[in-house]
C-alpha positions in Angstrom: 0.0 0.0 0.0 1.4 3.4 -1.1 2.3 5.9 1.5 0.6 9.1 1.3 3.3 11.6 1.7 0.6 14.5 0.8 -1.3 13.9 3.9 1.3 14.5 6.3 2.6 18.1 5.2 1.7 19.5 8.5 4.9 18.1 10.5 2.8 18.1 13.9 0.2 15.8 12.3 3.1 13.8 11.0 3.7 11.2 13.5 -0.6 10.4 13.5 -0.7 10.5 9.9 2.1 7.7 9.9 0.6 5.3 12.0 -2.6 5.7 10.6 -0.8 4.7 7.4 0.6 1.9 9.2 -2.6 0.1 11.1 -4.5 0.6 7.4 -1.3 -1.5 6.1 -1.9 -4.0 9.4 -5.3 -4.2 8.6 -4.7 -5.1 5.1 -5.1 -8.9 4.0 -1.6 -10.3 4.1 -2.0 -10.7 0.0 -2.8 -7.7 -0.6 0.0 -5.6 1.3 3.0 -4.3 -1.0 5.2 -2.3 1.6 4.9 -1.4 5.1 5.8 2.5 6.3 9.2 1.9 7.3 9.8 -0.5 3.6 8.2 1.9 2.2 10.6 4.6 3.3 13.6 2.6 2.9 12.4 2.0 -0.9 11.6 5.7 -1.4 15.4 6.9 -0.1 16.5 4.2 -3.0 14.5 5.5 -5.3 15.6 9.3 -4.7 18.9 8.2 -4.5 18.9 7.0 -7.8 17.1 9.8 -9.3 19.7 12.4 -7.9 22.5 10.2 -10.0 20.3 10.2 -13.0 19.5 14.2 -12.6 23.5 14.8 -12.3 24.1 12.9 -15.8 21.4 14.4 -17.5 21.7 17.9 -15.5 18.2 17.3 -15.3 16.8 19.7 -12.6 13.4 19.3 -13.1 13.6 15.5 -12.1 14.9 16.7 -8.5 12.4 19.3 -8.1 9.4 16.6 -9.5 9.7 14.8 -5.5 7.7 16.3 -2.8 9.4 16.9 1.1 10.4 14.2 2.5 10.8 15.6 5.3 7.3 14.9 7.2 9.0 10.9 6.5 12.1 12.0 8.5 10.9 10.2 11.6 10.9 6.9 9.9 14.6 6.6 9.1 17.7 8.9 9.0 18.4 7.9 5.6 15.4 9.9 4.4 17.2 12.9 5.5 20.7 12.1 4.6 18.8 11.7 0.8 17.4 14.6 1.1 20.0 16.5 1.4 22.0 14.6 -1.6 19.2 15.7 -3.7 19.4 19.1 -2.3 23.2 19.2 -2.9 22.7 17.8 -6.8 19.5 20.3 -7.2 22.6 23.1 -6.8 25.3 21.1 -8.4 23.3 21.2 -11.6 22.1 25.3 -10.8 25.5 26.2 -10.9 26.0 26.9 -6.9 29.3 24.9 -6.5 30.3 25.6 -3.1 27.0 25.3 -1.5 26.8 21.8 -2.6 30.4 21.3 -1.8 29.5 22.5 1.7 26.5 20.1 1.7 28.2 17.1 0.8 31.0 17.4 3.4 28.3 17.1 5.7 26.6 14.3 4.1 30.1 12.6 4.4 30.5 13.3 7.8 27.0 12.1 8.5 27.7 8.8 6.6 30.5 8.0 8.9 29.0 7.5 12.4 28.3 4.1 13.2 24.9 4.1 12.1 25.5 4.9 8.2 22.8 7.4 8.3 20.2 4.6 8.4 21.7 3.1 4.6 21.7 -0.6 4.2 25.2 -1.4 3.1 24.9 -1.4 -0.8 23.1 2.3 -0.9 25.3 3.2 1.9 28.8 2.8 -0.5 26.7 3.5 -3.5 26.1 7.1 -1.6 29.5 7.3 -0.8 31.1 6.8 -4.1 28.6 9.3 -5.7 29.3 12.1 -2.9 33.1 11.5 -3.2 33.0 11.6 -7.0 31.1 15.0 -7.1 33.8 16.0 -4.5 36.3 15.1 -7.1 34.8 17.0 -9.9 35.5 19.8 -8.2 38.3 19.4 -7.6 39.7 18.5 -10.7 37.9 21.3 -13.1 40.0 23.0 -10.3 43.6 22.2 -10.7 43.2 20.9 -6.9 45.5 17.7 -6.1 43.2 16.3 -3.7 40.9 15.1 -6.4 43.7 12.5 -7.0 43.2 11.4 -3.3 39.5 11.0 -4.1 40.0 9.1 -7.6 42.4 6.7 -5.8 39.1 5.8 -3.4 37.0 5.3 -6.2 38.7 3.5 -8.1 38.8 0.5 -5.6 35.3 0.2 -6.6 34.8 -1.9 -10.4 32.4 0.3 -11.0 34.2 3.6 -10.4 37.6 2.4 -12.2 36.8 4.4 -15.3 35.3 7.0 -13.7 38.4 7.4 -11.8 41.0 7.8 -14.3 38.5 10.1 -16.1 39.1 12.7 -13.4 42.7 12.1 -13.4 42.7 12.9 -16.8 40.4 15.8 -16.1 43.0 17.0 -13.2 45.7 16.7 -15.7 43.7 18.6 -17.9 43.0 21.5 -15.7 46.8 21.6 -14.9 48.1 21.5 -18.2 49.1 18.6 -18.7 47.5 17.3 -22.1 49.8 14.4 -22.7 49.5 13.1 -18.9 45.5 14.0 -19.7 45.6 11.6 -23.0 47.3 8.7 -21.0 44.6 8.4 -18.2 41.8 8.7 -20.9 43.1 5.6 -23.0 43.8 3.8 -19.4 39.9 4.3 -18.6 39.0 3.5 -22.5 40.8 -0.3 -21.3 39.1 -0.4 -18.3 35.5 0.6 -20.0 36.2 -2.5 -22.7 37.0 -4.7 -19.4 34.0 -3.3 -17.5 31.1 -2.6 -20.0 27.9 -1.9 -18.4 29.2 -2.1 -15.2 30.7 1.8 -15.1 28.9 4.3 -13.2 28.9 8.3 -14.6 30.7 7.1 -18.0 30.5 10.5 -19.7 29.6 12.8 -17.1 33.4 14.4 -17.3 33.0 15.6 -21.1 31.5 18.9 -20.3 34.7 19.8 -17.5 37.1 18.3 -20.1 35.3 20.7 -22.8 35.9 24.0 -20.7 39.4 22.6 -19.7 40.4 22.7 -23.5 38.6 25.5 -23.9 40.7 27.2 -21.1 44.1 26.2 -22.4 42.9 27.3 -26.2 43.3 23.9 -27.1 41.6 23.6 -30.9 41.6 20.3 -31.4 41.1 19.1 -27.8 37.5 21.4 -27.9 36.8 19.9 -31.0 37.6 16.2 -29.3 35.4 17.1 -26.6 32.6 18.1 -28.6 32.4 14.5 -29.9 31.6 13.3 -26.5 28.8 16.1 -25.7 27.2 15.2 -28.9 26.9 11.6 -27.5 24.9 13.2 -24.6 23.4 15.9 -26.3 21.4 12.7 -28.2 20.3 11.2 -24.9 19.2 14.4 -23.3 18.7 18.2 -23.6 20.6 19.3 -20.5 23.7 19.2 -22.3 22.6 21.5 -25.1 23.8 24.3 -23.8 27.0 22.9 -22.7 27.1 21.8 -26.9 26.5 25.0 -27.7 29.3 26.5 -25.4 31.9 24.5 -27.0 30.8 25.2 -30.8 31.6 28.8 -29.9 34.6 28.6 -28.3 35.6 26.2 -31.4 34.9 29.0 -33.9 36.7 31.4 -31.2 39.9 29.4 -31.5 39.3 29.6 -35.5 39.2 33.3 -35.3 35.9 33.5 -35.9 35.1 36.0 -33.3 31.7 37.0 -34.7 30.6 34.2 -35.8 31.3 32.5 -32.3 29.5 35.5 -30.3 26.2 34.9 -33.0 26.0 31.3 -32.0 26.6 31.7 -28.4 23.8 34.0 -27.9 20.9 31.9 -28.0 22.3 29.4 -25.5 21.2 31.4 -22.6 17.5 31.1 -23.7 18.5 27.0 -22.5 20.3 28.0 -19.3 18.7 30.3 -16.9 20.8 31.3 -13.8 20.1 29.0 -10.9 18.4 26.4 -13.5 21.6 25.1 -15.6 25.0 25.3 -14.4 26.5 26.2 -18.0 24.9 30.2 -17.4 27.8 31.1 -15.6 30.7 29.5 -18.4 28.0 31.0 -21.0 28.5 34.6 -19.6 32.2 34.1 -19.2 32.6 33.7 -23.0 29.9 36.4 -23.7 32.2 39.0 -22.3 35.4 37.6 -23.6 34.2 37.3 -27.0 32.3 41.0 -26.3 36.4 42.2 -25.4 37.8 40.5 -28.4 35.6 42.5 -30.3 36.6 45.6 -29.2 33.6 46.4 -27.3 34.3 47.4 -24.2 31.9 49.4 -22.8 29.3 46.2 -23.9 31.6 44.0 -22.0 31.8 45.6 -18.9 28.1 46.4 -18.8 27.3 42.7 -19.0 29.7 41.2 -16.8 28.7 43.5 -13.5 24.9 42.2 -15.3 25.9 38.7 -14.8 28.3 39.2 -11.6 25.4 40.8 -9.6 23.4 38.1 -11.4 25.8 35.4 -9.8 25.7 36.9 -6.5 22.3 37.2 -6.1 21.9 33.5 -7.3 25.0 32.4 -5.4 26.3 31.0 -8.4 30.1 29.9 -7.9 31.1 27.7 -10.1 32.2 29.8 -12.8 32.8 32.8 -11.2 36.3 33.2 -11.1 36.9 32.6 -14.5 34.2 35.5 -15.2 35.6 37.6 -12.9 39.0 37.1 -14.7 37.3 38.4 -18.1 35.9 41.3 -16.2 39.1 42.5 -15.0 40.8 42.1 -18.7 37.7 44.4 -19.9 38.0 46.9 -17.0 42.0 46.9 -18.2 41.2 47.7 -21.8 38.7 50.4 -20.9 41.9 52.2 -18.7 40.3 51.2 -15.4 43.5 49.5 -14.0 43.6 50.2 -10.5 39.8 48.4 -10.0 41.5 45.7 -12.8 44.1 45.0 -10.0 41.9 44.6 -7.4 39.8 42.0 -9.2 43.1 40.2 -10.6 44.5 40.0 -7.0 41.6 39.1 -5.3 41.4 36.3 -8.1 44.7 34.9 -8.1 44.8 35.0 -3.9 41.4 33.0 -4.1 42.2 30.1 -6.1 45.7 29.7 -4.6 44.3 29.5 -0.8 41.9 26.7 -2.6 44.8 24.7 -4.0 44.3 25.4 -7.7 47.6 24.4 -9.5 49.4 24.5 -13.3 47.0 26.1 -16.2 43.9 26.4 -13.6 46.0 29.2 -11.7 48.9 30.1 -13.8 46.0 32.1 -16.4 45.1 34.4 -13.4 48.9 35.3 -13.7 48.3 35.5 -17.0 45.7 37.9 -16.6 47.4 39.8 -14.2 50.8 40.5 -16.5 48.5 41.3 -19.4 46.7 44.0 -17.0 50.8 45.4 -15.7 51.5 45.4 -19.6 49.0 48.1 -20.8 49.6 50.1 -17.2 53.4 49.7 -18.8 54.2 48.3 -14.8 57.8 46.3 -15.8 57.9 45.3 -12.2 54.7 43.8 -11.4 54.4 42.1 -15.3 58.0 40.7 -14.5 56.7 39.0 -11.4 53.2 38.2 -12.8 54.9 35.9 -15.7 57.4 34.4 -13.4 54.5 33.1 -11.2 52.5 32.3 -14.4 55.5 30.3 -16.1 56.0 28.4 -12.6 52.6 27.6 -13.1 52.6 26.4 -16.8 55.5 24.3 -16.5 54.0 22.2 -14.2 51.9 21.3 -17.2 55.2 20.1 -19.3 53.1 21.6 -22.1 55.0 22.7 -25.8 51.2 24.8 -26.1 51.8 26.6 -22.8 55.3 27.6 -23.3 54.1 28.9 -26.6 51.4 30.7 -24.8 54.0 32.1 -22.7 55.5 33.1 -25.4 53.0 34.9 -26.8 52.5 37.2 -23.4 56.4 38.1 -23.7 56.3 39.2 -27.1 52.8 41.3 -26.1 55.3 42.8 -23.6 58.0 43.8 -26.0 55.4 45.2 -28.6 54.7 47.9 -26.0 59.1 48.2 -25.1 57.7 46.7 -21.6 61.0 44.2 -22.1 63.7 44.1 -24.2 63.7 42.7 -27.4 66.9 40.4 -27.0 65.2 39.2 -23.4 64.4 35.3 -24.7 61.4 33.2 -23.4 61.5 31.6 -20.2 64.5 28.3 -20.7 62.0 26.1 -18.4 59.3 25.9 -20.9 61.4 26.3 -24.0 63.8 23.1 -23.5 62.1 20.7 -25.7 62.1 17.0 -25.0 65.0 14.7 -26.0 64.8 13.3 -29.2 64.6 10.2 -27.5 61.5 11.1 -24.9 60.1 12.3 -28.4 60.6 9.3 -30.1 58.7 7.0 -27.3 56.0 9.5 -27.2 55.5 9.9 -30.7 55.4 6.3 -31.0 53.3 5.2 -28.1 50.8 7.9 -29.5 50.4 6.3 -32.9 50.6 3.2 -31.8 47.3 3.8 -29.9 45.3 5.4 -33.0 43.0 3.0 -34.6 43.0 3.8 -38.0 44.9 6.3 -41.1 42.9 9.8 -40.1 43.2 8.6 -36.4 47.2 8.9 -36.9 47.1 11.9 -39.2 45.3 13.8 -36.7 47.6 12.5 -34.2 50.5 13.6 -35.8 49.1 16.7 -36.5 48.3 17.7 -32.9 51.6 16.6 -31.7 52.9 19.1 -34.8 51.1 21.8 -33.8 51.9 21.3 -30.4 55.2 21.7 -30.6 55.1 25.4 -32.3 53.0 29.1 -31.6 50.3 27.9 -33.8 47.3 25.6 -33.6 46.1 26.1 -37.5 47.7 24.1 -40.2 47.1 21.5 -43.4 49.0 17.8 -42.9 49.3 16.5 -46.9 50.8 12.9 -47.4 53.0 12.3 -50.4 52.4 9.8 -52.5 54.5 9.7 -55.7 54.9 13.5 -56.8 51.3 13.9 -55.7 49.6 15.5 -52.2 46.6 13.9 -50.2 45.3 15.8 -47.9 45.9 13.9 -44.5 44.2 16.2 -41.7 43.7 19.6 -41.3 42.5 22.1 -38.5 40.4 24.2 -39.1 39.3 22.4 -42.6 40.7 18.8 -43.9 41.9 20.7 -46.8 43.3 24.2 -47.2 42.3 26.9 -50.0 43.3 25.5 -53.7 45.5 28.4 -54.3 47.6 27.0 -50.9 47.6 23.4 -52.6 48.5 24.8 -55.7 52.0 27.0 -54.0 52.4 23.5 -51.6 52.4 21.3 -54.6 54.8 23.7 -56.2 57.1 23.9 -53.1 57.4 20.0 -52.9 58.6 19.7 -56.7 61.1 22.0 -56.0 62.4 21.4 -52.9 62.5 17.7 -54.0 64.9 18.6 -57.0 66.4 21.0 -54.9 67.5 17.8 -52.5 67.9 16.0 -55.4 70.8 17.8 -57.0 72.7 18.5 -53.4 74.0 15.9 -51.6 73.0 16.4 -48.0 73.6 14.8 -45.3 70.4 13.4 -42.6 71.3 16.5 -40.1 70.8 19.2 -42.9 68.4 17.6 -45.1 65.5 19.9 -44.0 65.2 23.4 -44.3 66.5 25.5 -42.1 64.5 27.0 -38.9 63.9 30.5 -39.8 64.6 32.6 -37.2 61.8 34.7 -37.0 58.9 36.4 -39.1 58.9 39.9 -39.7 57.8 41.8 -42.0 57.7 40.5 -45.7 59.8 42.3 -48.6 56.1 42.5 -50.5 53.1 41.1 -49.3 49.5 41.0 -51.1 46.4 38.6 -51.2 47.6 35.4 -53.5 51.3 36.2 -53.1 54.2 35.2 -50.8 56.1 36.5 -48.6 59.3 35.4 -49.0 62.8 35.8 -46.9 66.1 35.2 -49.6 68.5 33.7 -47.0 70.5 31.2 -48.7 69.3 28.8 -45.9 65.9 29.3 -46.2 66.0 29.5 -50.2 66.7 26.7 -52.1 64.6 27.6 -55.1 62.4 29.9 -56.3 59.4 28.9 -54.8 58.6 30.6 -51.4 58.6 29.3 -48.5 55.9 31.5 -46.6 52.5 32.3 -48.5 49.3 33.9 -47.9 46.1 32.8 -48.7 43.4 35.1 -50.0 42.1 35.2 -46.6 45.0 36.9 -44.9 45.7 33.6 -43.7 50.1 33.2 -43.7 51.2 29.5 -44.1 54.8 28.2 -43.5 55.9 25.2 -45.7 57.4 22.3 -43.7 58.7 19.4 -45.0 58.5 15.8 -43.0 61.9 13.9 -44.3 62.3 10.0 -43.7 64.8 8.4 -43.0 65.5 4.4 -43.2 68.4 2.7 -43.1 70.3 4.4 -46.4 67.4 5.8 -48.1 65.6 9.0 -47.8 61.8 9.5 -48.8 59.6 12.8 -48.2 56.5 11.5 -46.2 54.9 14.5 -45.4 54.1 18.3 -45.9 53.2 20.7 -43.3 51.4 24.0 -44.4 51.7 25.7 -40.6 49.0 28.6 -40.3 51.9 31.0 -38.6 51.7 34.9 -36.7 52.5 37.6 -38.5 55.6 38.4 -36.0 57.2 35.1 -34.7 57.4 31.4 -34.7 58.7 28.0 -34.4 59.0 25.1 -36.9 58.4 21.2 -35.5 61.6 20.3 -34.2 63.5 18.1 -36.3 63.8 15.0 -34.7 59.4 15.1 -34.1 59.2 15.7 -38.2 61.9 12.9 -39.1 59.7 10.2 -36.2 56.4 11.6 -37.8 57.6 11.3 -41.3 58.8 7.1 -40.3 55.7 6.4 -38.6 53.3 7.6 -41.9 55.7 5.2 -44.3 56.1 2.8 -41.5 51.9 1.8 -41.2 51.0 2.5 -45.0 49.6 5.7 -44.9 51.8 7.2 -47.6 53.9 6.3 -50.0 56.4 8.9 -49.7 58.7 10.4 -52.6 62.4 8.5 -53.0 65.0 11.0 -53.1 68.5 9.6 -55.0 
């Protein structure tokens, strides 16, 4: 017999109400009788239970808010209140008010340790537990906070939790830079999910943290990696919409499609109400970013003290530092650097009293050098980057040194620093050839088929220079195939036409000159700067002997504006030599690196080695 929870809304009628309910279930034939009170209440904490771990995947509010009180049930068992207040704590998980629920769930913890368990029976008490201590650890991780690793290591002791577990390691590793540590816990959970099936509990629930982690390190292809995985839940339910959305913006951000991003973030927060969806507050953070980029200022400011007041009104925390961040940058621009101090301060003294680590803290020193810059304040940009690069090492990230590298050369576009001063030597070593070599080859070895391990070796390209844009083509015979390509497969047929030009030169170039395997690339050019003569369709070239072999250029730029490098990926096996691969790297207009030598020549084995080209023989 079902228990009539409506009837007992007055609390003081409660206890009358409930053993009414109870003779009435007495006085029931033995045959007919489906659940007694207490049964009853012990069936109802399952059920909520269940529903606040299906509301958390789906970041479904509306399923939380669909069950009455409970609390006129309280009497009947403390698990009915320990429930309660899991549901409560998801109910502002999913709204967006982080450390409210974070607060909630200590205490839920702390409750669920007495000797009693709260009243759980011992499956829904660890059931409870691992779902607690895994929301725990999300926050953590999207944090850059070490202790998450604490929390994955308990998790993980559970079957069920094993790929859950490395998926927050991954998302740690993510948050604090680390992409390649990142892409080693992900393929560990992928052979754990293959062992484990069914039997996984939250598989998926980390692809919107990993999204805005990629995001946050401008990391193209790892947003657009992401976005594979949102999709996935986008099908299954509509809460993740907005969090789809989200990352198709910051996707045509990282393009430099800053208007086009801005149009299609827009409607998003017609999906995401503040205090309904957590993604408002990550929505608003890239509204005013992309409202900066633009130039817009004024518009920028205006709506982030909109959403900030918004925020604090709703207690909405789990985005706010990184709007915050954007708000200070905009209050910067506008020439309002004393209040863009206070905010950056406040920021950066906040999330290192929480334990926030690598990329998750180093971009509030970011933000805080890029704020000394336009107040032209050497001293307090020369500390803000040393802080920042302690931070982005940590990482062991190519893309953050290059980052790094970016802020610098803001700096000495203004005469902030010298122009000789180099970047920081802690993130510019790169790795030994042979770290390269086993990482190369572990990578490919993992990829599955030929476009898995031309976007491999792509990524690990790009990686490795300032730029996250460029064209991989394959050669086979004198011919190019387009192999991967970011932002497109393939670039514009006026680039194929100048690439397929360069390779027929160079190649008779190397033909003519005996070279030996150390010199049989061209050389790095130093740097970028301005081009002798420079239009729409034409090239800008630099007549070094070093860097001109032949007549065809080595730089060219695409009727879009868009200036592409020429890099060539040289085998070498045994005593023959065979071009594998060129590179057409989308470069800045001021400086840049080339792939190191010793990543192109691995690269370069590893497309001949599985097939993927056929390469060109030199003599």
């Amino acid at each position: 017999m079902p228990i009539d929870v409506g009837s007992a809304h007055d609390l003081q009628a409660a206890p009358q109400a409930l053993a009414q309910q109870q003779q009435r279930y007495l006085a029931t034939p033995p045959h007919e009788r489906v659940l007694s009170v207490t049964d009853g209440a012990r069936e109802l904490a399952r059920l909520l239970g269940a529903s606040c771990a299906i509301a958390g995947w789906n970041l479904d509010i509306e399923l939380l808010e669909s069950f009455p009180s409970l609390e006129p049930l309280f009497p009947l068992s403390p698990a009915l209140s320990l429930i309660s207040e899991v549901a409560t704590a998801g109910k502002e998980w999913i709204a967006g008010k982080a450390h409210r629920a974070v607060q909630r769930y200590e205490r839920v913890l702390a409750r669920m340790s007495e000797p009693d368990r709260a009243g759980l029976e011992p499956t829904q008490h660890e059931r409870t537990l691992l779902a607690v201590n895994y929301a725990q650890a999300l926050f953590d991780a999207s944090r850059g906070i070490d202790r998450a690793e604490e929390r994955a290591k308990l998790l993980e002791a559970n079957r069920s939790m094993r790929v859950s577990a490395w998926r927050l390691r991954a998302l740690l590793h993510l948050h604090q830079g680390n992409a390649e540590a990142a892409r080693k816990c992900v393929r560990r959970g992928e052979l754990l999910q293959l062992q484990d099936g069914p039997e996984s509990y939250y598989s998926g629930t980390t692809a919107g943290y990993e999204l805005r982690a990629c995001g946050l390190a401008e990391d193209l292809l790892g947003v657009k990696t992401a976005l594979g995985g949102i999709e996935i839940l986008v099908a299954r339910h509509a809460g993740w919409r907005p969090t789809q959305i989200m990352g198709q913006s910051r996707y045509r951000e990282l393009q430099g499609d800053l208007q086009g991003a801005l149009e299609l973030l827009l409607p998003a927060f017609e999906l995401a109400a503040p205090g309904r969806h957590m993604a408002f507050g990550f929505l608003a953070t890239s509204h005013v970013r992309l409202l900066r980029e633009l130039n817009d200022v004024s518009g920028a400011i205006e709506h982030a003290e909109r959403y900030i007041a918004i925020c604090e009104r709703e207690e909405l925390t789990l985005a706010d530092s990184l709007l915050r961040l954007e708000y200070a940058l905009a209050l910067s621009r506008a020439g309002r650097h004393e209040q863009a101090v206070l905010e950056s301060d406040a920021l950066i003294q906040l999330n290192s009293a929480i334990g926030s680590s690598g990329l998750a803290l180093g971009v509030f020193y970011e933000a805080r050098a890029r704020i000394a810059i336009a107040m032209n304040d050497r001293a307090s940009f020369e500390l803000a980057r040393e802080h920042c690069a302690e931070e982005y090492k940590k990482g062991r990230n190519p893309a953050l040194g290059a980052r790094l590298a970016r802020l610098l050369e803001a700096a000495r576009q203004t005469g902030l620093v010298e122009s000789g001063v180099t970047r920081d030597a802690t993130l510019e070593q790169e790795p030994s050839a042979e770290t390269e070599y086993n990482t190369v080859s572990n990578r490919i070895i993992e990829c599955v088929d030929g476009p898995d391990r031309a976007r491999c070796a792509l990524t690990m390209l790009l990686q490795s220079t300032d730029s996250y844009l460029g064209h991989l083509y394959g050669v086979n015979g004198s011919e190019l195939t387009a192999l991967a390509g970011l932002p497109d497969l393939s670039a514009d047929d006026s680039v194929e036409d100048w690439l397929q030009r360069w390779l027929q030169a160079e190649f008779e170039a190397l033909s003519q000159t005996p070279v030996t395997f150390a010199t049989a690339t061209q050389s790095e050019p130093p740097s970028m700067g301005e081009p002798d003569s420079e239009t729409s369709g034409t090239c800008s070239i630099d007549l070094t002997s070093e860097r001109s072999r032949h007549d065809v250029p080595l730089f060219y730029t695409d009727p879009d504006g868009r200036r592409f490098m020429a890099v060539l990926l040289l085998s070498r096996m045994q005593t023959e030599r065979r071009i594998s691969a060129v590179l057409a790297l989308d470069v800045p207009p001021t400086r840049s690196r080339r792939p190191p030598d010793h990543l192109l020549t691995q690269i370069a084995n590893e497309l001949l080695e599985h097939g993927d080209v056929d390469g060109l023989l030199l003599p």
